[in-house]
C-alpha positions, 0 to 999 in steps of 0.5 A: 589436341594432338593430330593423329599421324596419318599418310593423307597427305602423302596420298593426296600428293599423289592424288595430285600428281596423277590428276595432272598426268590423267588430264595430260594423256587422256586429253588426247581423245578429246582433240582428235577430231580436231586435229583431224580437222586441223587444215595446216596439217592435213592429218588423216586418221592413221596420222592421228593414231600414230601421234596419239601411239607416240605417248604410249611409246614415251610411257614404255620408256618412262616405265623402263627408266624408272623400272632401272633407277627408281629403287635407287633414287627414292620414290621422291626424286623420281616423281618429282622429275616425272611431274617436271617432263611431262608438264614441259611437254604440255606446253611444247605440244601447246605451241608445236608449229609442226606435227613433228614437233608436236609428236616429239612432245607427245613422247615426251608427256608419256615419259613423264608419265611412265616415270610417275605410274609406276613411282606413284604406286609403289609411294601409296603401297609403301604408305598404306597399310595391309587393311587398305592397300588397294584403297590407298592405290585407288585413292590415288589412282583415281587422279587419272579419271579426275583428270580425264574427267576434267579434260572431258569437261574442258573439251565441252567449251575449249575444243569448240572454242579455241581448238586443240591448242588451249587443252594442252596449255591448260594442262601446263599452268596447273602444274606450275602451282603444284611443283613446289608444293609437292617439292616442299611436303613430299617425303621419301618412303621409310623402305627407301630410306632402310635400304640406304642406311638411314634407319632412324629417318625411316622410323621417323617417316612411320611414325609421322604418317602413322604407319604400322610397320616401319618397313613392310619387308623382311630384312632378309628379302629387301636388304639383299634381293632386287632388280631384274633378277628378282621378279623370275627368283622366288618362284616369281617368273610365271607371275611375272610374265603374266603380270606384263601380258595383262598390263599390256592388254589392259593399256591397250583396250584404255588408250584404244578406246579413249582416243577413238570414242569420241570419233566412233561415236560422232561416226554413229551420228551422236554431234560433237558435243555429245561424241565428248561427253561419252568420253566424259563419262568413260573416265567417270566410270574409270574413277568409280570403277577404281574406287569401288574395285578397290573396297571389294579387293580389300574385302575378296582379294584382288585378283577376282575382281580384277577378273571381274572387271576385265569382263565388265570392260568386254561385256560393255563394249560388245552392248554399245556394239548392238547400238541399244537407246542412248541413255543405254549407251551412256550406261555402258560407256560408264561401265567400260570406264569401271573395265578399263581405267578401274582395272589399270587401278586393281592391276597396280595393287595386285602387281605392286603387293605381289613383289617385296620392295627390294624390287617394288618398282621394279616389277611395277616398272617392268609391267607398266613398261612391257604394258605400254606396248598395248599403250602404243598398239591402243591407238594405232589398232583402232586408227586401222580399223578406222582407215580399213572402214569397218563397221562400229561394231566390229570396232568396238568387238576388236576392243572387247577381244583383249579385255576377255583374254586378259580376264582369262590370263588373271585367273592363272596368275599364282599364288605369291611364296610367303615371303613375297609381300610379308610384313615385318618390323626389323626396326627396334620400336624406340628408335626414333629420327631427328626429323622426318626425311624427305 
């Protein structure tokens, strides 16, 4: 019996990919307390939020590179060349001898990862169908919680262990397996491919992964609109503009959060150990707030949700601030994950659905790249706050603040012109490729 056509696989890739690159930048906040213990560097707090504000600084650039060239050298080349620098960067920080080293190679992993964020969205939009567009993202961009969660669990027995060292190596060897895997079955996707003149490869790339239209674009808006240009034409400028201020905060209560929870955390009393679980239980929360945000925007629409959990993100940090019971607390550090990490996921839908592919990339790029800032700023903000010592409570209410203006500024954001995001098929139905394109 014949196999129906499916983009699992490409989802899966994906899927992979964003594990990979989860584990690698959310790591961080499981060996700070290391680092900070670390006697041949003598690191101080400020030190440490700086090298962790390394990484966002690398993800801006990342964002910004693919933002000018992913429309032109397709979805596959892009993440293939993203899973490639952050996975040597892993190692260098495994074996950096100096904190300059290990810094440089910090910012060589948020490269990396700025090149693949944006390039993964745009794959799983372009490979799903109108139905399941924030699930297809969210299947994929739940790789970021799973690899945070495994970096959490890793952290229980390696950081204790073997110290900060032995969790940047573990994030090298996985990838070594799963490059040429990911060389071998990813395929480009079926708007890259029309938009290059290669048409019966775009249809035949439909047809494999059973997509319902061949190219989810007019003619019109993809074959002659794009770049820069395009996120401030079709009425598209207030949007975008609002798109690149919620990235930015929202990046900025993760990667704040993420690297000082744990040190927050054992600073309230909690051992080590448990310091590491909460971080555990933020990216578990991350991953069930991604998947559960995306099945309710398919059925409601994607911006109230993601107002709702921008909410959901301030209302828990500022109830771990009240220092309620521990088995409470736990609760709320779930819920923060569903905030933080979930909206990061509902905001790559909603930007990536908002613009035509002509520009796809580039307008996720552009947002994932302005929204570093907060990615660098995150660390950096909470180190200040550490070294000023103020209370956890205000900490933690300092990371609420962004959370409710981000939920604010979402709610303004416009309704998209017709055309933005319209589906059509501008293929005849009986074309067919010669083989499936990669």
């Amino acid at each position: 019996m014949p196999t129906r056509p499916t983009s699992l696989p490409v989802i899966g890739l994906c899927l992979m990919a964003l594990i990979l690159e989860g584990y690698d930048l959310l790591m961080y906040g499981t060996v700070v307390p290391s680092l900070l213990a670390y006697s041949p560097w003598q690191l101080d707090a400020t030190d440490v939020g700086m090298l962790g504000s390394l990484a966002g600084l690398g993800m801006l650039l990342g964002a910004l590179i693919a933002a000018a060239v992913a429309d032109r050298w397709g979805r596959r080349r892009t993440l293939l060349a993203a899973v490639t620098v952050f996975s040597i960067a892993m190692g260098v920080c495994a074996l950096a001898p100096t904190p300059a080293v290990f810094g440089a190679a910090r910012l060589g992993v948020g490269l990396g990862a700025g090149l693949l964020m944006p390039t993964a969205a745009a794959t799983l939009i372009e490979f799903s169908t109108s139905r399941t567009r924030a699930r297809s993202v969210a299947m994929g961009f739940v790789g970021t919680s799973i690899g945070g969660i495994l970096a959490g669990v890793l952290s229980l027995w390696f950081v204790p262990a073997f110290g900060f060292r032995a969790m940047f190596l573990a994030g090298l060897v996985p990838a070594l397996l799963f490059l040429p895997l990911m060389l071998k079955y990813l395929p480009e996707s079926p708007a890259y491919l029309l938009a290059h003149g290669r048409p019966d490869d775009a249809v035949a790339v439909a047809a494999h992964y059973g997509l319902e239209h061949p190219v989810a674009v007019t003619a019109a808006a993809d074959g002659h609109t794009g770049g820069l240009r395009a996120l401030f034409g079709a009425d598209r400028a207030a949007a975008t503009v609002l798109f690149w201020v919620m990235t930015l905060l929202c990046l900025l209560v993760l990667f704040g959060v993420a690297t000082w929870l744990p040190a927050l955390m054992k600073a309230a009393g909690y051992p080590l150990g448990a310091a590491l679980s909460f971080l555990l239980t933020l990216n578990i929360g991350g991953a069930v707030g991604g998947l559960a945000g995306a099945a309710l925007a398919d059925r409601f629409g994607v911006k109230p949700i993601t107002v709702v959990s921008f909410l959901c993100a301030a209302a828990s940090l500022l109830a771990i601030a009240l220092s309620p019971p521990t088995a409470v607390v736990y609760v709320l550090v779930l819920l923060a994950g569903v905030g933080t990490t979930g909206t990061q996921i509902l905001l790559n839908t909603f930007v990536g659905g908002y613009y035509p592919a002509s520009c796809r990339t580039t307008g996720l790029g552009m947002a994932l790249g302005v929204g570093r800032l907060g990615a660098i700023i995150g660390p950096t903000y909470g180190g200040l706050f550490v070294a000023l010592g103020a209370g956890i409570s205000w900490q933690l209410a300092a990371f609420a603040a962004p959370a409710v203006i981000g939920a604010l500024l979402t709610a303004f954001v416009p309704r998209r012109n017709a055309e933005t995001g319209s589906t059509a098929t501008i293929l005849a139905s009986g074309s067919t490729g010669q083989e499936v394109a990669r």
